[in-house]
N, C-alpha and C positions, 0 to 999 in steps of 0.2 A: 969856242964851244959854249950852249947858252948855260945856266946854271939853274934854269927854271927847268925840274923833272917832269916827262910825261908820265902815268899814271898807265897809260891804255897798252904799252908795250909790255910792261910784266902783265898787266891783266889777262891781255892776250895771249901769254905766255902760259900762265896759270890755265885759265879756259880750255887749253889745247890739250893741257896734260891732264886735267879734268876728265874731257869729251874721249879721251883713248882709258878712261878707267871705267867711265859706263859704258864703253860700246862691251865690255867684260858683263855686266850686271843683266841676270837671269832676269830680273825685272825692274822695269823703269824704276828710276827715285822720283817720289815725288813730296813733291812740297808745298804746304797752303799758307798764303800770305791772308792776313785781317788786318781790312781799312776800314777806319772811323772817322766818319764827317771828311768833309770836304778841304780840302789844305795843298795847294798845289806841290808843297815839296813832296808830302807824302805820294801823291798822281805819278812826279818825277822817277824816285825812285822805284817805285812799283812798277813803272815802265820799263824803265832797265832793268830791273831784275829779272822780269816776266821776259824778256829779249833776248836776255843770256842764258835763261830757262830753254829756250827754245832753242837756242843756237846750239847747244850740248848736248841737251836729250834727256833735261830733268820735265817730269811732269809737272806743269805750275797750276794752280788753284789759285784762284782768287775769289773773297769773299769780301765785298763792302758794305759796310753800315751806314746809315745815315746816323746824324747826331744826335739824333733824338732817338736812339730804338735804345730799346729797356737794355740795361746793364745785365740782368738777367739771359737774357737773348743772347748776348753775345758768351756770356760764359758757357752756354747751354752749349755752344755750338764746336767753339773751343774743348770741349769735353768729347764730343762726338767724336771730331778729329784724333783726339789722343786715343781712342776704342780704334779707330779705324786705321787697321795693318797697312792699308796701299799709300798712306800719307805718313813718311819718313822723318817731313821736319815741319815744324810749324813757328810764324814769326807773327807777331803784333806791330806793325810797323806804328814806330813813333813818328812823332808826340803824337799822344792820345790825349783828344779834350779835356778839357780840365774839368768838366763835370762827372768824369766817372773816373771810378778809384784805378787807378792807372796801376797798381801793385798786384791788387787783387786781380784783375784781368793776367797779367803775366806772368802770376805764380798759378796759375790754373793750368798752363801748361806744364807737361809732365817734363821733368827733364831732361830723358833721353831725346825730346822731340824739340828742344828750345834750342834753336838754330844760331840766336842772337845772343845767346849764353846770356842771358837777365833774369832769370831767375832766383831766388834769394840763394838758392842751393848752392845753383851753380854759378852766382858770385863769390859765394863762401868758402866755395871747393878753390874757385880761382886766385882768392887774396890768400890763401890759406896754402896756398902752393900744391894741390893735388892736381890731377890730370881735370880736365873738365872740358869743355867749349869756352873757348876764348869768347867775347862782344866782336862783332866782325869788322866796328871802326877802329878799337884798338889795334884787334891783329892787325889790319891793313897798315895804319902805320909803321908797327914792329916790324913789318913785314918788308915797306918800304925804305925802311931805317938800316935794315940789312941787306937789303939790293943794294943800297948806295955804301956800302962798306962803313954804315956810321958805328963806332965803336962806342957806348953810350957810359961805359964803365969809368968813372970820375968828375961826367959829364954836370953842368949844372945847365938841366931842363926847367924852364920856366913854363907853366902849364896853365893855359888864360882858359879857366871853362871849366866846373866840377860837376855837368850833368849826369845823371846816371847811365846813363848807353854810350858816352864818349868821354869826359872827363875822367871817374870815379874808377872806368876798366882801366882806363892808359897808365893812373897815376899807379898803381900795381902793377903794371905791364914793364914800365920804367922802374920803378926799385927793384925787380927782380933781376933788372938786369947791371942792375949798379950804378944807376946813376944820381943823383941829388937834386930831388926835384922841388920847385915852389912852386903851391898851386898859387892863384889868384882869381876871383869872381865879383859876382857885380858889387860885393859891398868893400871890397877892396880900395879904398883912396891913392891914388897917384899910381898905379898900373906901370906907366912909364919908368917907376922907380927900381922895377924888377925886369922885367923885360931887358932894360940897357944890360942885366948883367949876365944874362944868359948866352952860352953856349949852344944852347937850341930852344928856340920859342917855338910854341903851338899852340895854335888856337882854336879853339873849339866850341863859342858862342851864340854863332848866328848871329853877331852885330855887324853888319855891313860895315868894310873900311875902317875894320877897332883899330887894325896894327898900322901903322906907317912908318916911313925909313928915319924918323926920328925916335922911335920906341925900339931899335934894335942896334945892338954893338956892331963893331964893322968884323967882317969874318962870321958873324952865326949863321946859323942854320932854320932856317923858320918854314915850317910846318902850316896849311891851311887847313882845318879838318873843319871848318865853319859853312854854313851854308845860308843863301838868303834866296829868295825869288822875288823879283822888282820887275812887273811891266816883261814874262816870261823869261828876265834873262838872270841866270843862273850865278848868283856875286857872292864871295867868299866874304870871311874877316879882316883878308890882309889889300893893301894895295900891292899887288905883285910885283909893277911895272917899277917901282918905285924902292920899294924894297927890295929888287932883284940886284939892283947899282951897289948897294951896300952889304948885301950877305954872299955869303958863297956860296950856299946851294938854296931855292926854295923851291917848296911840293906846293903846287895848286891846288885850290878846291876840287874847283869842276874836270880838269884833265888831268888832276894828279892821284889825290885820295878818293875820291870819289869810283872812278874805275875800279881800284883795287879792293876798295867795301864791298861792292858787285861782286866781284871774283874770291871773295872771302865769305859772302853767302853760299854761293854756291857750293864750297871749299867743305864749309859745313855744314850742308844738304849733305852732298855725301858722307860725311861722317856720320851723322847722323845715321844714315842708309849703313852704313858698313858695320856700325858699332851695333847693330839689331841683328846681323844674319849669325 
């Protein structure tokens, strides 16, 4: 049996049990995703999300920016959305250009409505241990992490990535569950020195090929939650092929986390929808 996890089978899973709780809903959920500038991951995943929107029966919105429209504009609009009943959830899909204040855009959204739980609140509510919206690549992971019966309690997690939409949720996502985590990021010297001693590595960078089968212990567990786009083709942080030989279980970018981030928006779209009626 291979030890490299599909992604698309719980998602699928998830989706189905999804699509049997709106066919219940008086009125469609609906949900507006906001793109800024042009950036082919960002194209990708908006693609799949809009796809799995459709296949369930959430109504999807999409609003694009170019990279030049006033920072104003786009708050303006963002505001709109939060007034307007028939839009359930609302996402800013990251990375946002670096020339607009990326914080300010995302606390604009009202809370109830922030799908991607990024908000200061309801990151605060989150490390803080209250109920909240989980970031949907953390969940996906935790998520994943529990399919596979991984027990995380005494665990030492090595966590390569401290962004705020996938590093900063996970590294809270993990202590709550017990287990002993080191993070590490770009100013980190010798990376390889941490990584060998982990129980379960993750990566979550977006550097093409960071992790290889000399940076992990034999028996880990390694996690690709990285993403790159090279010449359309969709390449993780780890070498999977490679590092598949030497760990016992690894989750892929593109067919492992990736699907289940999908199915974890969606997850809470509905929440969003349900926590309002």
């Amino acid at each position: 049996m291979s030890n490299i996890i599909d992604g698309k089978q719980l998602s699928s899973k998830i989706e189905d049990e999804l699509k049997q709780s709106i066919k219940g809903c008086i009125i469609r959920p609906s949900v507006a995703v906001i793109e800024i500038g042009d950036n082919p991951k960002t194209d990708m995943f908006i693609k799949l999300k809009e796809e799995a929107c459709n296949k369930i029966g959430i109504y999807f919105r999409h609003y694009k920016f170019e990279d030049n429209t006033p920072e104003l504009t786009i708050i303006n609009k963002i505001k709109e959305l939060n007034n307007d009943d028939y839009v359930n959830g609302i996402m800013v899909q990251v990375p946002i250009p670096e020339r607009y204040n990326s914080k300010r855009i995302l606390n604009t959204i009202i809370n109830s409505k922030d799908i991607d739980g990024l908000t200061d609140i309801n990151i605060g509510r989150f490390i803080s241990g209250r109920k909240t919206i989980i970031p949907c690549a953390a969940l996906a992971i935790m998520t994943l992490l529990e399919e596979n019966n991984i027990d995380l309690d005494s665990k030492h997690v090595v966590l390569v990535g401290k962004g705020k939409s996938v590093g900063r949720p996970l590294l809270t996502a993990l202590l709550n569950e017990g287990a002993t985590v080191t993070v590490c990021h770009s100013r980190t010297e010798n990376i390889k020195k941490y990584t060998t001693l982990g129980d379960i590595v993750i990566s979550a960078t977006g550097t093409r090929g960071l992790i290889n089968e000399n940076m992990v212990k034999d028996g880990a567990i390694v996690i690709d939650a990285g993403c790159t786009i090279l010449d359309g083709e969709v390449l993780g942080d780890v070498e999977i092929d490679k590092v598949s030989k030497k760990a016992s279980l690894v989750i892929p970018s593109k067919d492992g986390v990736m699907p289940v981030v999908v199915a974890m928006f969606l997850k809470n779209t509905l929440l969003c929808y349900n926590n309002k009626k």
